[in-house]
C-alpha positions in Angstrom: 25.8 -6.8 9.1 22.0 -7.2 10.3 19.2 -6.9 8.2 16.7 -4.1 8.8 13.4 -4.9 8.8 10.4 -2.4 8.8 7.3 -3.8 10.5 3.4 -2.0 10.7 0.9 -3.3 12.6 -1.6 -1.1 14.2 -2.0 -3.8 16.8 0.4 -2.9 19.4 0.5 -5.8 20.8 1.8 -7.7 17.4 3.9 -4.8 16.7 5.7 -5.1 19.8 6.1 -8.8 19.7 7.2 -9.3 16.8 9.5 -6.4 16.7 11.1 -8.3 20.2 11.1 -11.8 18.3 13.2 -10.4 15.7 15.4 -8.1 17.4 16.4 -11.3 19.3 17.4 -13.4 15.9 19.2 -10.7 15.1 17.7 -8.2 12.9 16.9 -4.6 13.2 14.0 -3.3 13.4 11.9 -0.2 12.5 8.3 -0.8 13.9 5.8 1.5 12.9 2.1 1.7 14.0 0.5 2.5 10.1 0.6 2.7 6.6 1.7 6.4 6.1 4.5 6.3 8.8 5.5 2.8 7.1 5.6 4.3 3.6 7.7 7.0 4.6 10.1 5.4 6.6 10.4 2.7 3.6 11.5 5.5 1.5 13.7 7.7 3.7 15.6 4.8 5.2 17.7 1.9 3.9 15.5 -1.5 4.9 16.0 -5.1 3.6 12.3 -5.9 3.8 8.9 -5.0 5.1 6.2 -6.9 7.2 3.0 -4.9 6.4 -0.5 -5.7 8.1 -3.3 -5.7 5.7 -5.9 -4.0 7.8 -4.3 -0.6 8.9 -5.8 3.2 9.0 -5.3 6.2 6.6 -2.8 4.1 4.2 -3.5 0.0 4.2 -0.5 -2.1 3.6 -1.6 -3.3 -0.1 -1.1 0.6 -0.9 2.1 0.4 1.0 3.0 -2.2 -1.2 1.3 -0.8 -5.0 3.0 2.8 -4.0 6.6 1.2 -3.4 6.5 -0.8 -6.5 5.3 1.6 -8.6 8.4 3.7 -7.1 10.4 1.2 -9.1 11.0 0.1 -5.4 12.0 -4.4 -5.0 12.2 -4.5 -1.6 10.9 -7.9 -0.5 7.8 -7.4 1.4 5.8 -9.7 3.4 1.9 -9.1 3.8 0.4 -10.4 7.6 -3.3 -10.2 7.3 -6.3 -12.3 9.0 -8.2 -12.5 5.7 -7.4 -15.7 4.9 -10.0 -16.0 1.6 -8.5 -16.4 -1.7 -9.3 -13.4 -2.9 -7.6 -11.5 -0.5 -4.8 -13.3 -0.9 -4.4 -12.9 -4.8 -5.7 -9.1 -4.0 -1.9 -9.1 -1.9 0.0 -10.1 -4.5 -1.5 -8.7 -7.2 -0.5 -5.4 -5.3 2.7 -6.7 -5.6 4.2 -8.7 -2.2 6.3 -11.2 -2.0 4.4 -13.3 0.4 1.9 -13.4 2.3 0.8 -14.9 5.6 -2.3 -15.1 7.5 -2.7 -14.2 11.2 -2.4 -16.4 13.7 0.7 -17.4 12.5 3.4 -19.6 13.8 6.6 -17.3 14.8 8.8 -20.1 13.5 6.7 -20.2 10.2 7.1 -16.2 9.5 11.0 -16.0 10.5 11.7 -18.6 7.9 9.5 -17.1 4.9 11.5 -14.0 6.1 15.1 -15.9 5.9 13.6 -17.1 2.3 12.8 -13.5 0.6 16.5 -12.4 2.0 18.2 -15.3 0.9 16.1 -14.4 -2.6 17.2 -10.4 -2.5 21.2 -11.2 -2.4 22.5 -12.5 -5.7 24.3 -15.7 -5.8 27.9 -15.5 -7.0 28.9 -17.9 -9.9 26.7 -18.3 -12.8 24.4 -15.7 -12.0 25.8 -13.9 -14.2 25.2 -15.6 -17.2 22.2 -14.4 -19.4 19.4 -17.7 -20.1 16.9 -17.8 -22.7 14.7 -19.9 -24.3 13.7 -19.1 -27.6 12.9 -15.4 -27.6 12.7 -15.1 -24.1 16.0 -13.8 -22.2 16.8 -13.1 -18.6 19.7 -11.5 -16.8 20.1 -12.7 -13.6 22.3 -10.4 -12.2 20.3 -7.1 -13.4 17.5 -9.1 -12.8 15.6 -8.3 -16.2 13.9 -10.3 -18.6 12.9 -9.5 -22.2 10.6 -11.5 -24.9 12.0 -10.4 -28.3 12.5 -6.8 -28.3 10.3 -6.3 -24.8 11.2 -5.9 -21.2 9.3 -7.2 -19.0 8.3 -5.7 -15.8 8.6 -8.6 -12.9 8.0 -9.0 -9.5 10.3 -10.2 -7.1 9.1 -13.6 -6.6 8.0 -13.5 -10.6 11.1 -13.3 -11.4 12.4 -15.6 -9.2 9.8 -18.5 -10.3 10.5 -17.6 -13.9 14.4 -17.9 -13.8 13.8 -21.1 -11.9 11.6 -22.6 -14.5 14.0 -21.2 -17.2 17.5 -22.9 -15.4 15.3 -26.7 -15.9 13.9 -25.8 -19.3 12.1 -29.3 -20.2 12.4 -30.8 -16.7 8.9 -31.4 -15.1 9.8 -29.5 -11.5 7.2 -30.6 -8.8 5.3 -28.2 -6.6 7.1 -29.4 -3.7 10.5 -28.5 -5.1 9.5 -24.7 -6.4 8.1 -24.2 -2.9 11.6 -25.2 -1.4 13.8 -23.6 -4.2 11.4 -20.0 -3.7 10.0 -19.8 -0.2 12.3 -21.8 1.5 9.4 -24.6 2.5 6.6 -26.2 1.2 3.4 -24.4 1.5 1.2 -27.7 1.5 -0.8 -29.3 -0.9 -3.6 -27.1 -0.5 -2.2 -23.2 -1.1 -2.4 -21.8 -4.4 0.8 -19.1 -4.3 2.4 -21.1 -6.8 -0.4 -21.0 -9.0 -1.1 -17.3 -8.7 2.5 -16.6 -9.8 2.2 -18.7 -12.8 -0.8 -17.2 -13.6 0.6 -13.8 -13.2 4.0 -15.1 -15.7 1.6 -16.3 -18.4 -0.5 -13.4 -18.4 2.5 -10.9 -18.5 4.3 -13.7 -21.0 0.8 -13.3 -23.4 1.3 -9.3 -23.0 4.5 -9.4 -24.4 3.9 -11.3 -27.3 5.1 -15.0 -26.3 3.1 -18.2 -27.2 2.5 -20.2 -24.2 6.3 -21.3 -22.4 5.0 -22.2 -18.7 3.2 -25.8 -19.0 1.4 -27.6 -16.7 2.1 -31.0 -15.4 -1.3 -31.7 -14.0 -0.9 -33.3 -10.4 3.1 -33.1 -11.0 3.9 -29.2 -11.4 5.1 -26.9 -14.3 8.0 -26.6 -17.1 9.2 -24.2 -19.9 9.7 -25.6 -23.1 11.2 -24.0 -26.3 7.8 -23.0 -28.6 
């Protein structure tokens, strides 16, 4: 079965391209010219992820993105944007995406994020199941829930993701390099901070909840839970 994929750009000329690039590897594809038409085509229609331009009129796609997820809604979404400054990057996940990609981008480069936050949506059979924890902290993989104590936790996508990966290799250092490849499917490069926002993001909602620090870093190396 092909995955359906909602794309707005108000560039027609992206829209259209990209909507042809992916038809051809296979996906559907609902391409829509702004914000408004995206958020209600999100909600009316069954789609496996989003590709949302930044910059579009009435509705932008970071209030695509904060209205879904306040909907309760997962979806993977994928932010395109050619505000490439830091801020506006952390301003696109804050509201809540997945990823996020700055314009020009490489075709190749955006069809395998994609693959990644698809292969990340479908649960793995096996021991997926199982509920992990370390100390207080417990997560259910297959509900896709995490608790400190007597708290849930509210998690992103990709939080959760990072989080359960960390959690799996409690006490094992696990370079950038690997989280990259185990989460996005790639390695970002030495110079992106995505991985660091998301920790960030963990510790901050990790603090909220009442947990004493878990996530440490490895400075130069990458991060590690360890039992407080």
């Amino acid at each position: 079965m092909a995955y359906t994929v909602l794309v707005a750009d108000d560039d027609r000329a992206i829209r259209e391209s990209l909507a042809r690039a992916l038809e051809l590897e296979g996906y559907a594809v609902v391409a829509v010219d702004d914000g408004v038409q995206a958020l209600t085509r999100a909600r009316r229609e069954i789609v496996d992820a989003l590709v949302l331009d930044v910059m579009m009129p009435g509705l932008d796609g970071l209030g695509v993105c904060r209205v879904l997820r306040a909907d309760g809604d997962r979806v993977p979404i994928m932010m395109l944007t050619a505000r490439v400054e830091t801020p506006d990057r952390v301003a696109g996940l804050d509201a809540g995406a997945d990823d996020y990609l700055p314009k020009p981008f490489e075709l190749d480069e955006l069809l395998a994020r994609l693959r990644a936050l698809l292969r990340r949506a479908v649960p793995v059979d096996g021991d997926r199941g199982a509920t992990l924890s370390v100390g207080d902290l417990r997560l259910d993989p297959a509900a896709r829930r995490v608790w400190w104590a007597a708290t849930e936790m509210s998690l992103t996508k990709t939080e959760f993701d990072v989080l359960e990966l960390l959690v799996r290799n409690e006490g094992i250092v696990l370079e950038h390099t690997v989280v990259y490849e185990r989460i996005w499917g790639f390695d970002f490069g030495a110079d992106s901070k995505n991985l660091a926002v998301y920790v960030g993001y963990l510790r901050r909602k990790l603090a909220a909840a009442g947990a004493p620090p878990l996530i440490h870093t490895v400075r130069g190396v990458g991060y590690t839970v360890r039992r407080p």
